[in-house]
C-alpha positions in Angstrom: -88.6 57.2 -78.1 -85.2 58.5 -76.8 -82.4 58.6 -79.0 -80.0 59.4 -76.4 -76.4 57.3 -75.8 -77.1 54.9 -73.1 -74.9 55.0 -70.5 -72.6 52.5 -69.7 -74.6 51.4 -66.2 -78.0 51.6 -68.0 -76.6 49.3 -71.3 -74.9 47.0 -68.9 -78.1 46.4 -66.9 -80.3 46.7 -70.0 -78.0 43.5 -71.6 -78.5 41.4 -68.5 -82.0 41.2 -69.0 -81.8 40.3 -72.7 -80.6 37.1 -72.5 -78.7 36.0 -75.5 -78.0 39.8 -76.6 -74.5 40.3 -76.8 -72.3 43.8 -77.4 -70.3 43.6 -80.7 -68.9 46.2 -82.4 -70.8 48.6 -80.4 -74.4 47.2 -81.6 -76.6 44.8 -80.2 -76.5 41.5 -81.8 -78.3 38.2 -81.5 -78.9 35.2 -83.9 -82.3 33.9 -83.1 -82.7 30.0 -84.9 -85.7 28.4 -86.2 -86.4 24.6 -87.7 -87.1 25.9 -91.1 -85.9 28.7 -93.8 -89.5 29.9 -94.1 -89.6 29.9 -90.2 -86.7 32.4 -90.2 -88.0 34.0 -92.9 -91.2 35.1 -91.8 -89.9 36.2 -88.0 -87.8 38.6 -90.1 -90.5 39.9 -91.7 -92.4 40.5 -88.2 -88.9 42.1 -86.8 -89.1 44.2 -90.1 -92.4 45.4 -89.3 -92.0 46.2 -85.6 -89.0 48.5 -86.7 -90.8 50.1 -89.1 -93.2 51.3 -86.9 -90.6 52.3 -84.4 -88.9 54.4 -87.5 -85.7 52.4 -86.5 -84.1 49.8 -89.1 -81.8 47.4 -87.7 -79.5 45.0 -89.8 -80.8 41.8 -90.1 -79.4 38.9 -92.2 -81.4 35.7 -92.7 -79.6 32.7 -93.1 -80.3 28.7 -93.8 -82.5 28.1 -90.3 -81.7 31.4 -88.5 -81.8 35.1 -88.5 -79.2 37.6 -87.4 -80.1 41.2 -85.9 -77.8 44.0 -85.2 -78.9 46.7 -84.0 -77.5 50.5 -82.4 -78.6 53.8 -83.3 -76.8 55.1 -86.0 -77.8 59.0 -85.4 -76.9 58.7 -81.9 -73.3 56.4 -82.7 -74.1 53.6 -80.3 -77.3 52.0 -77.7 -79.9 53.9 -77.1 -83.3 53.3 -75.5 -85.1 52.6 -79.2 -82.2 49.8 -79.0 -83.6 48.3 -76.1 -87.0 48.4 -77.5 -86.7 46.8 -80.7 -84.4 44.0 -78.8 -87.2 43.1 -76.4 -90.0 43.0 -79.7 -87.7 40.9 -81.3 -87.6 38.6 -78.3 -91.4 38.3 -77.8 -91.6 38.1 -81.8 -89.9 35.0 -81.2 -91.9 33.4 -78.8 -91.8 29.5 -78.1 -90.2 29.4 -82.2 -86.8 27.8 -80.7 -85.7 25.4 -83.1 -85.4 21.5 -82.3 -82.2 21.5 -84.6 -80.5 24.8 -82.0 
């Protein structure tokens, strides 16, 4: 996968179709929520899992009832395309898990 800087166009466009992505700090962050601890805790694990097979390993912080990811390529010093990627898994990881307590 391409480890190359995104361009500002391509990040801008790529952001608008990850809803609930925002830019901070120059990474890709989102806090997904869950009804449970054990909920969170095993979506982490899954997000851990997909980045492991994409070699890329983004910070993620589990909390009571939610997980946070952040995520940039470190190599590359900002968004890439691997960015991208591992934000859309981690979207479709999630699925219909939305908490009722959001």
């Amino acid at each position: 996968m391409n480890r190359v800087l995104l361009p500002p166009e391509e990040l801008n466009t790529a952001l608008a179709a990850l809803p609930g992505w925002s830019l901070d700090a120059g990474e890709l962050t989102r806090t997904f929520r869950f009804a449970t601890y054990l909920e969170g805790a095993a979506f982490l694990t899954r997000v851990a899992e997909k980045a492991e097979a994409l070699d890329h390993h983004p910070d993620l912080c589990l909390g009571w009832r939610k997980v946070t990811l952040r995520v940039q390529t470190h190599s590359a010093g900002g968004i890439t395309a691997l960015d991208i990627a591992l934000a859309e898994a981690a979207d479709l990881l999630h699925g219909g898990e939305v908490s009722r307590h959001a």
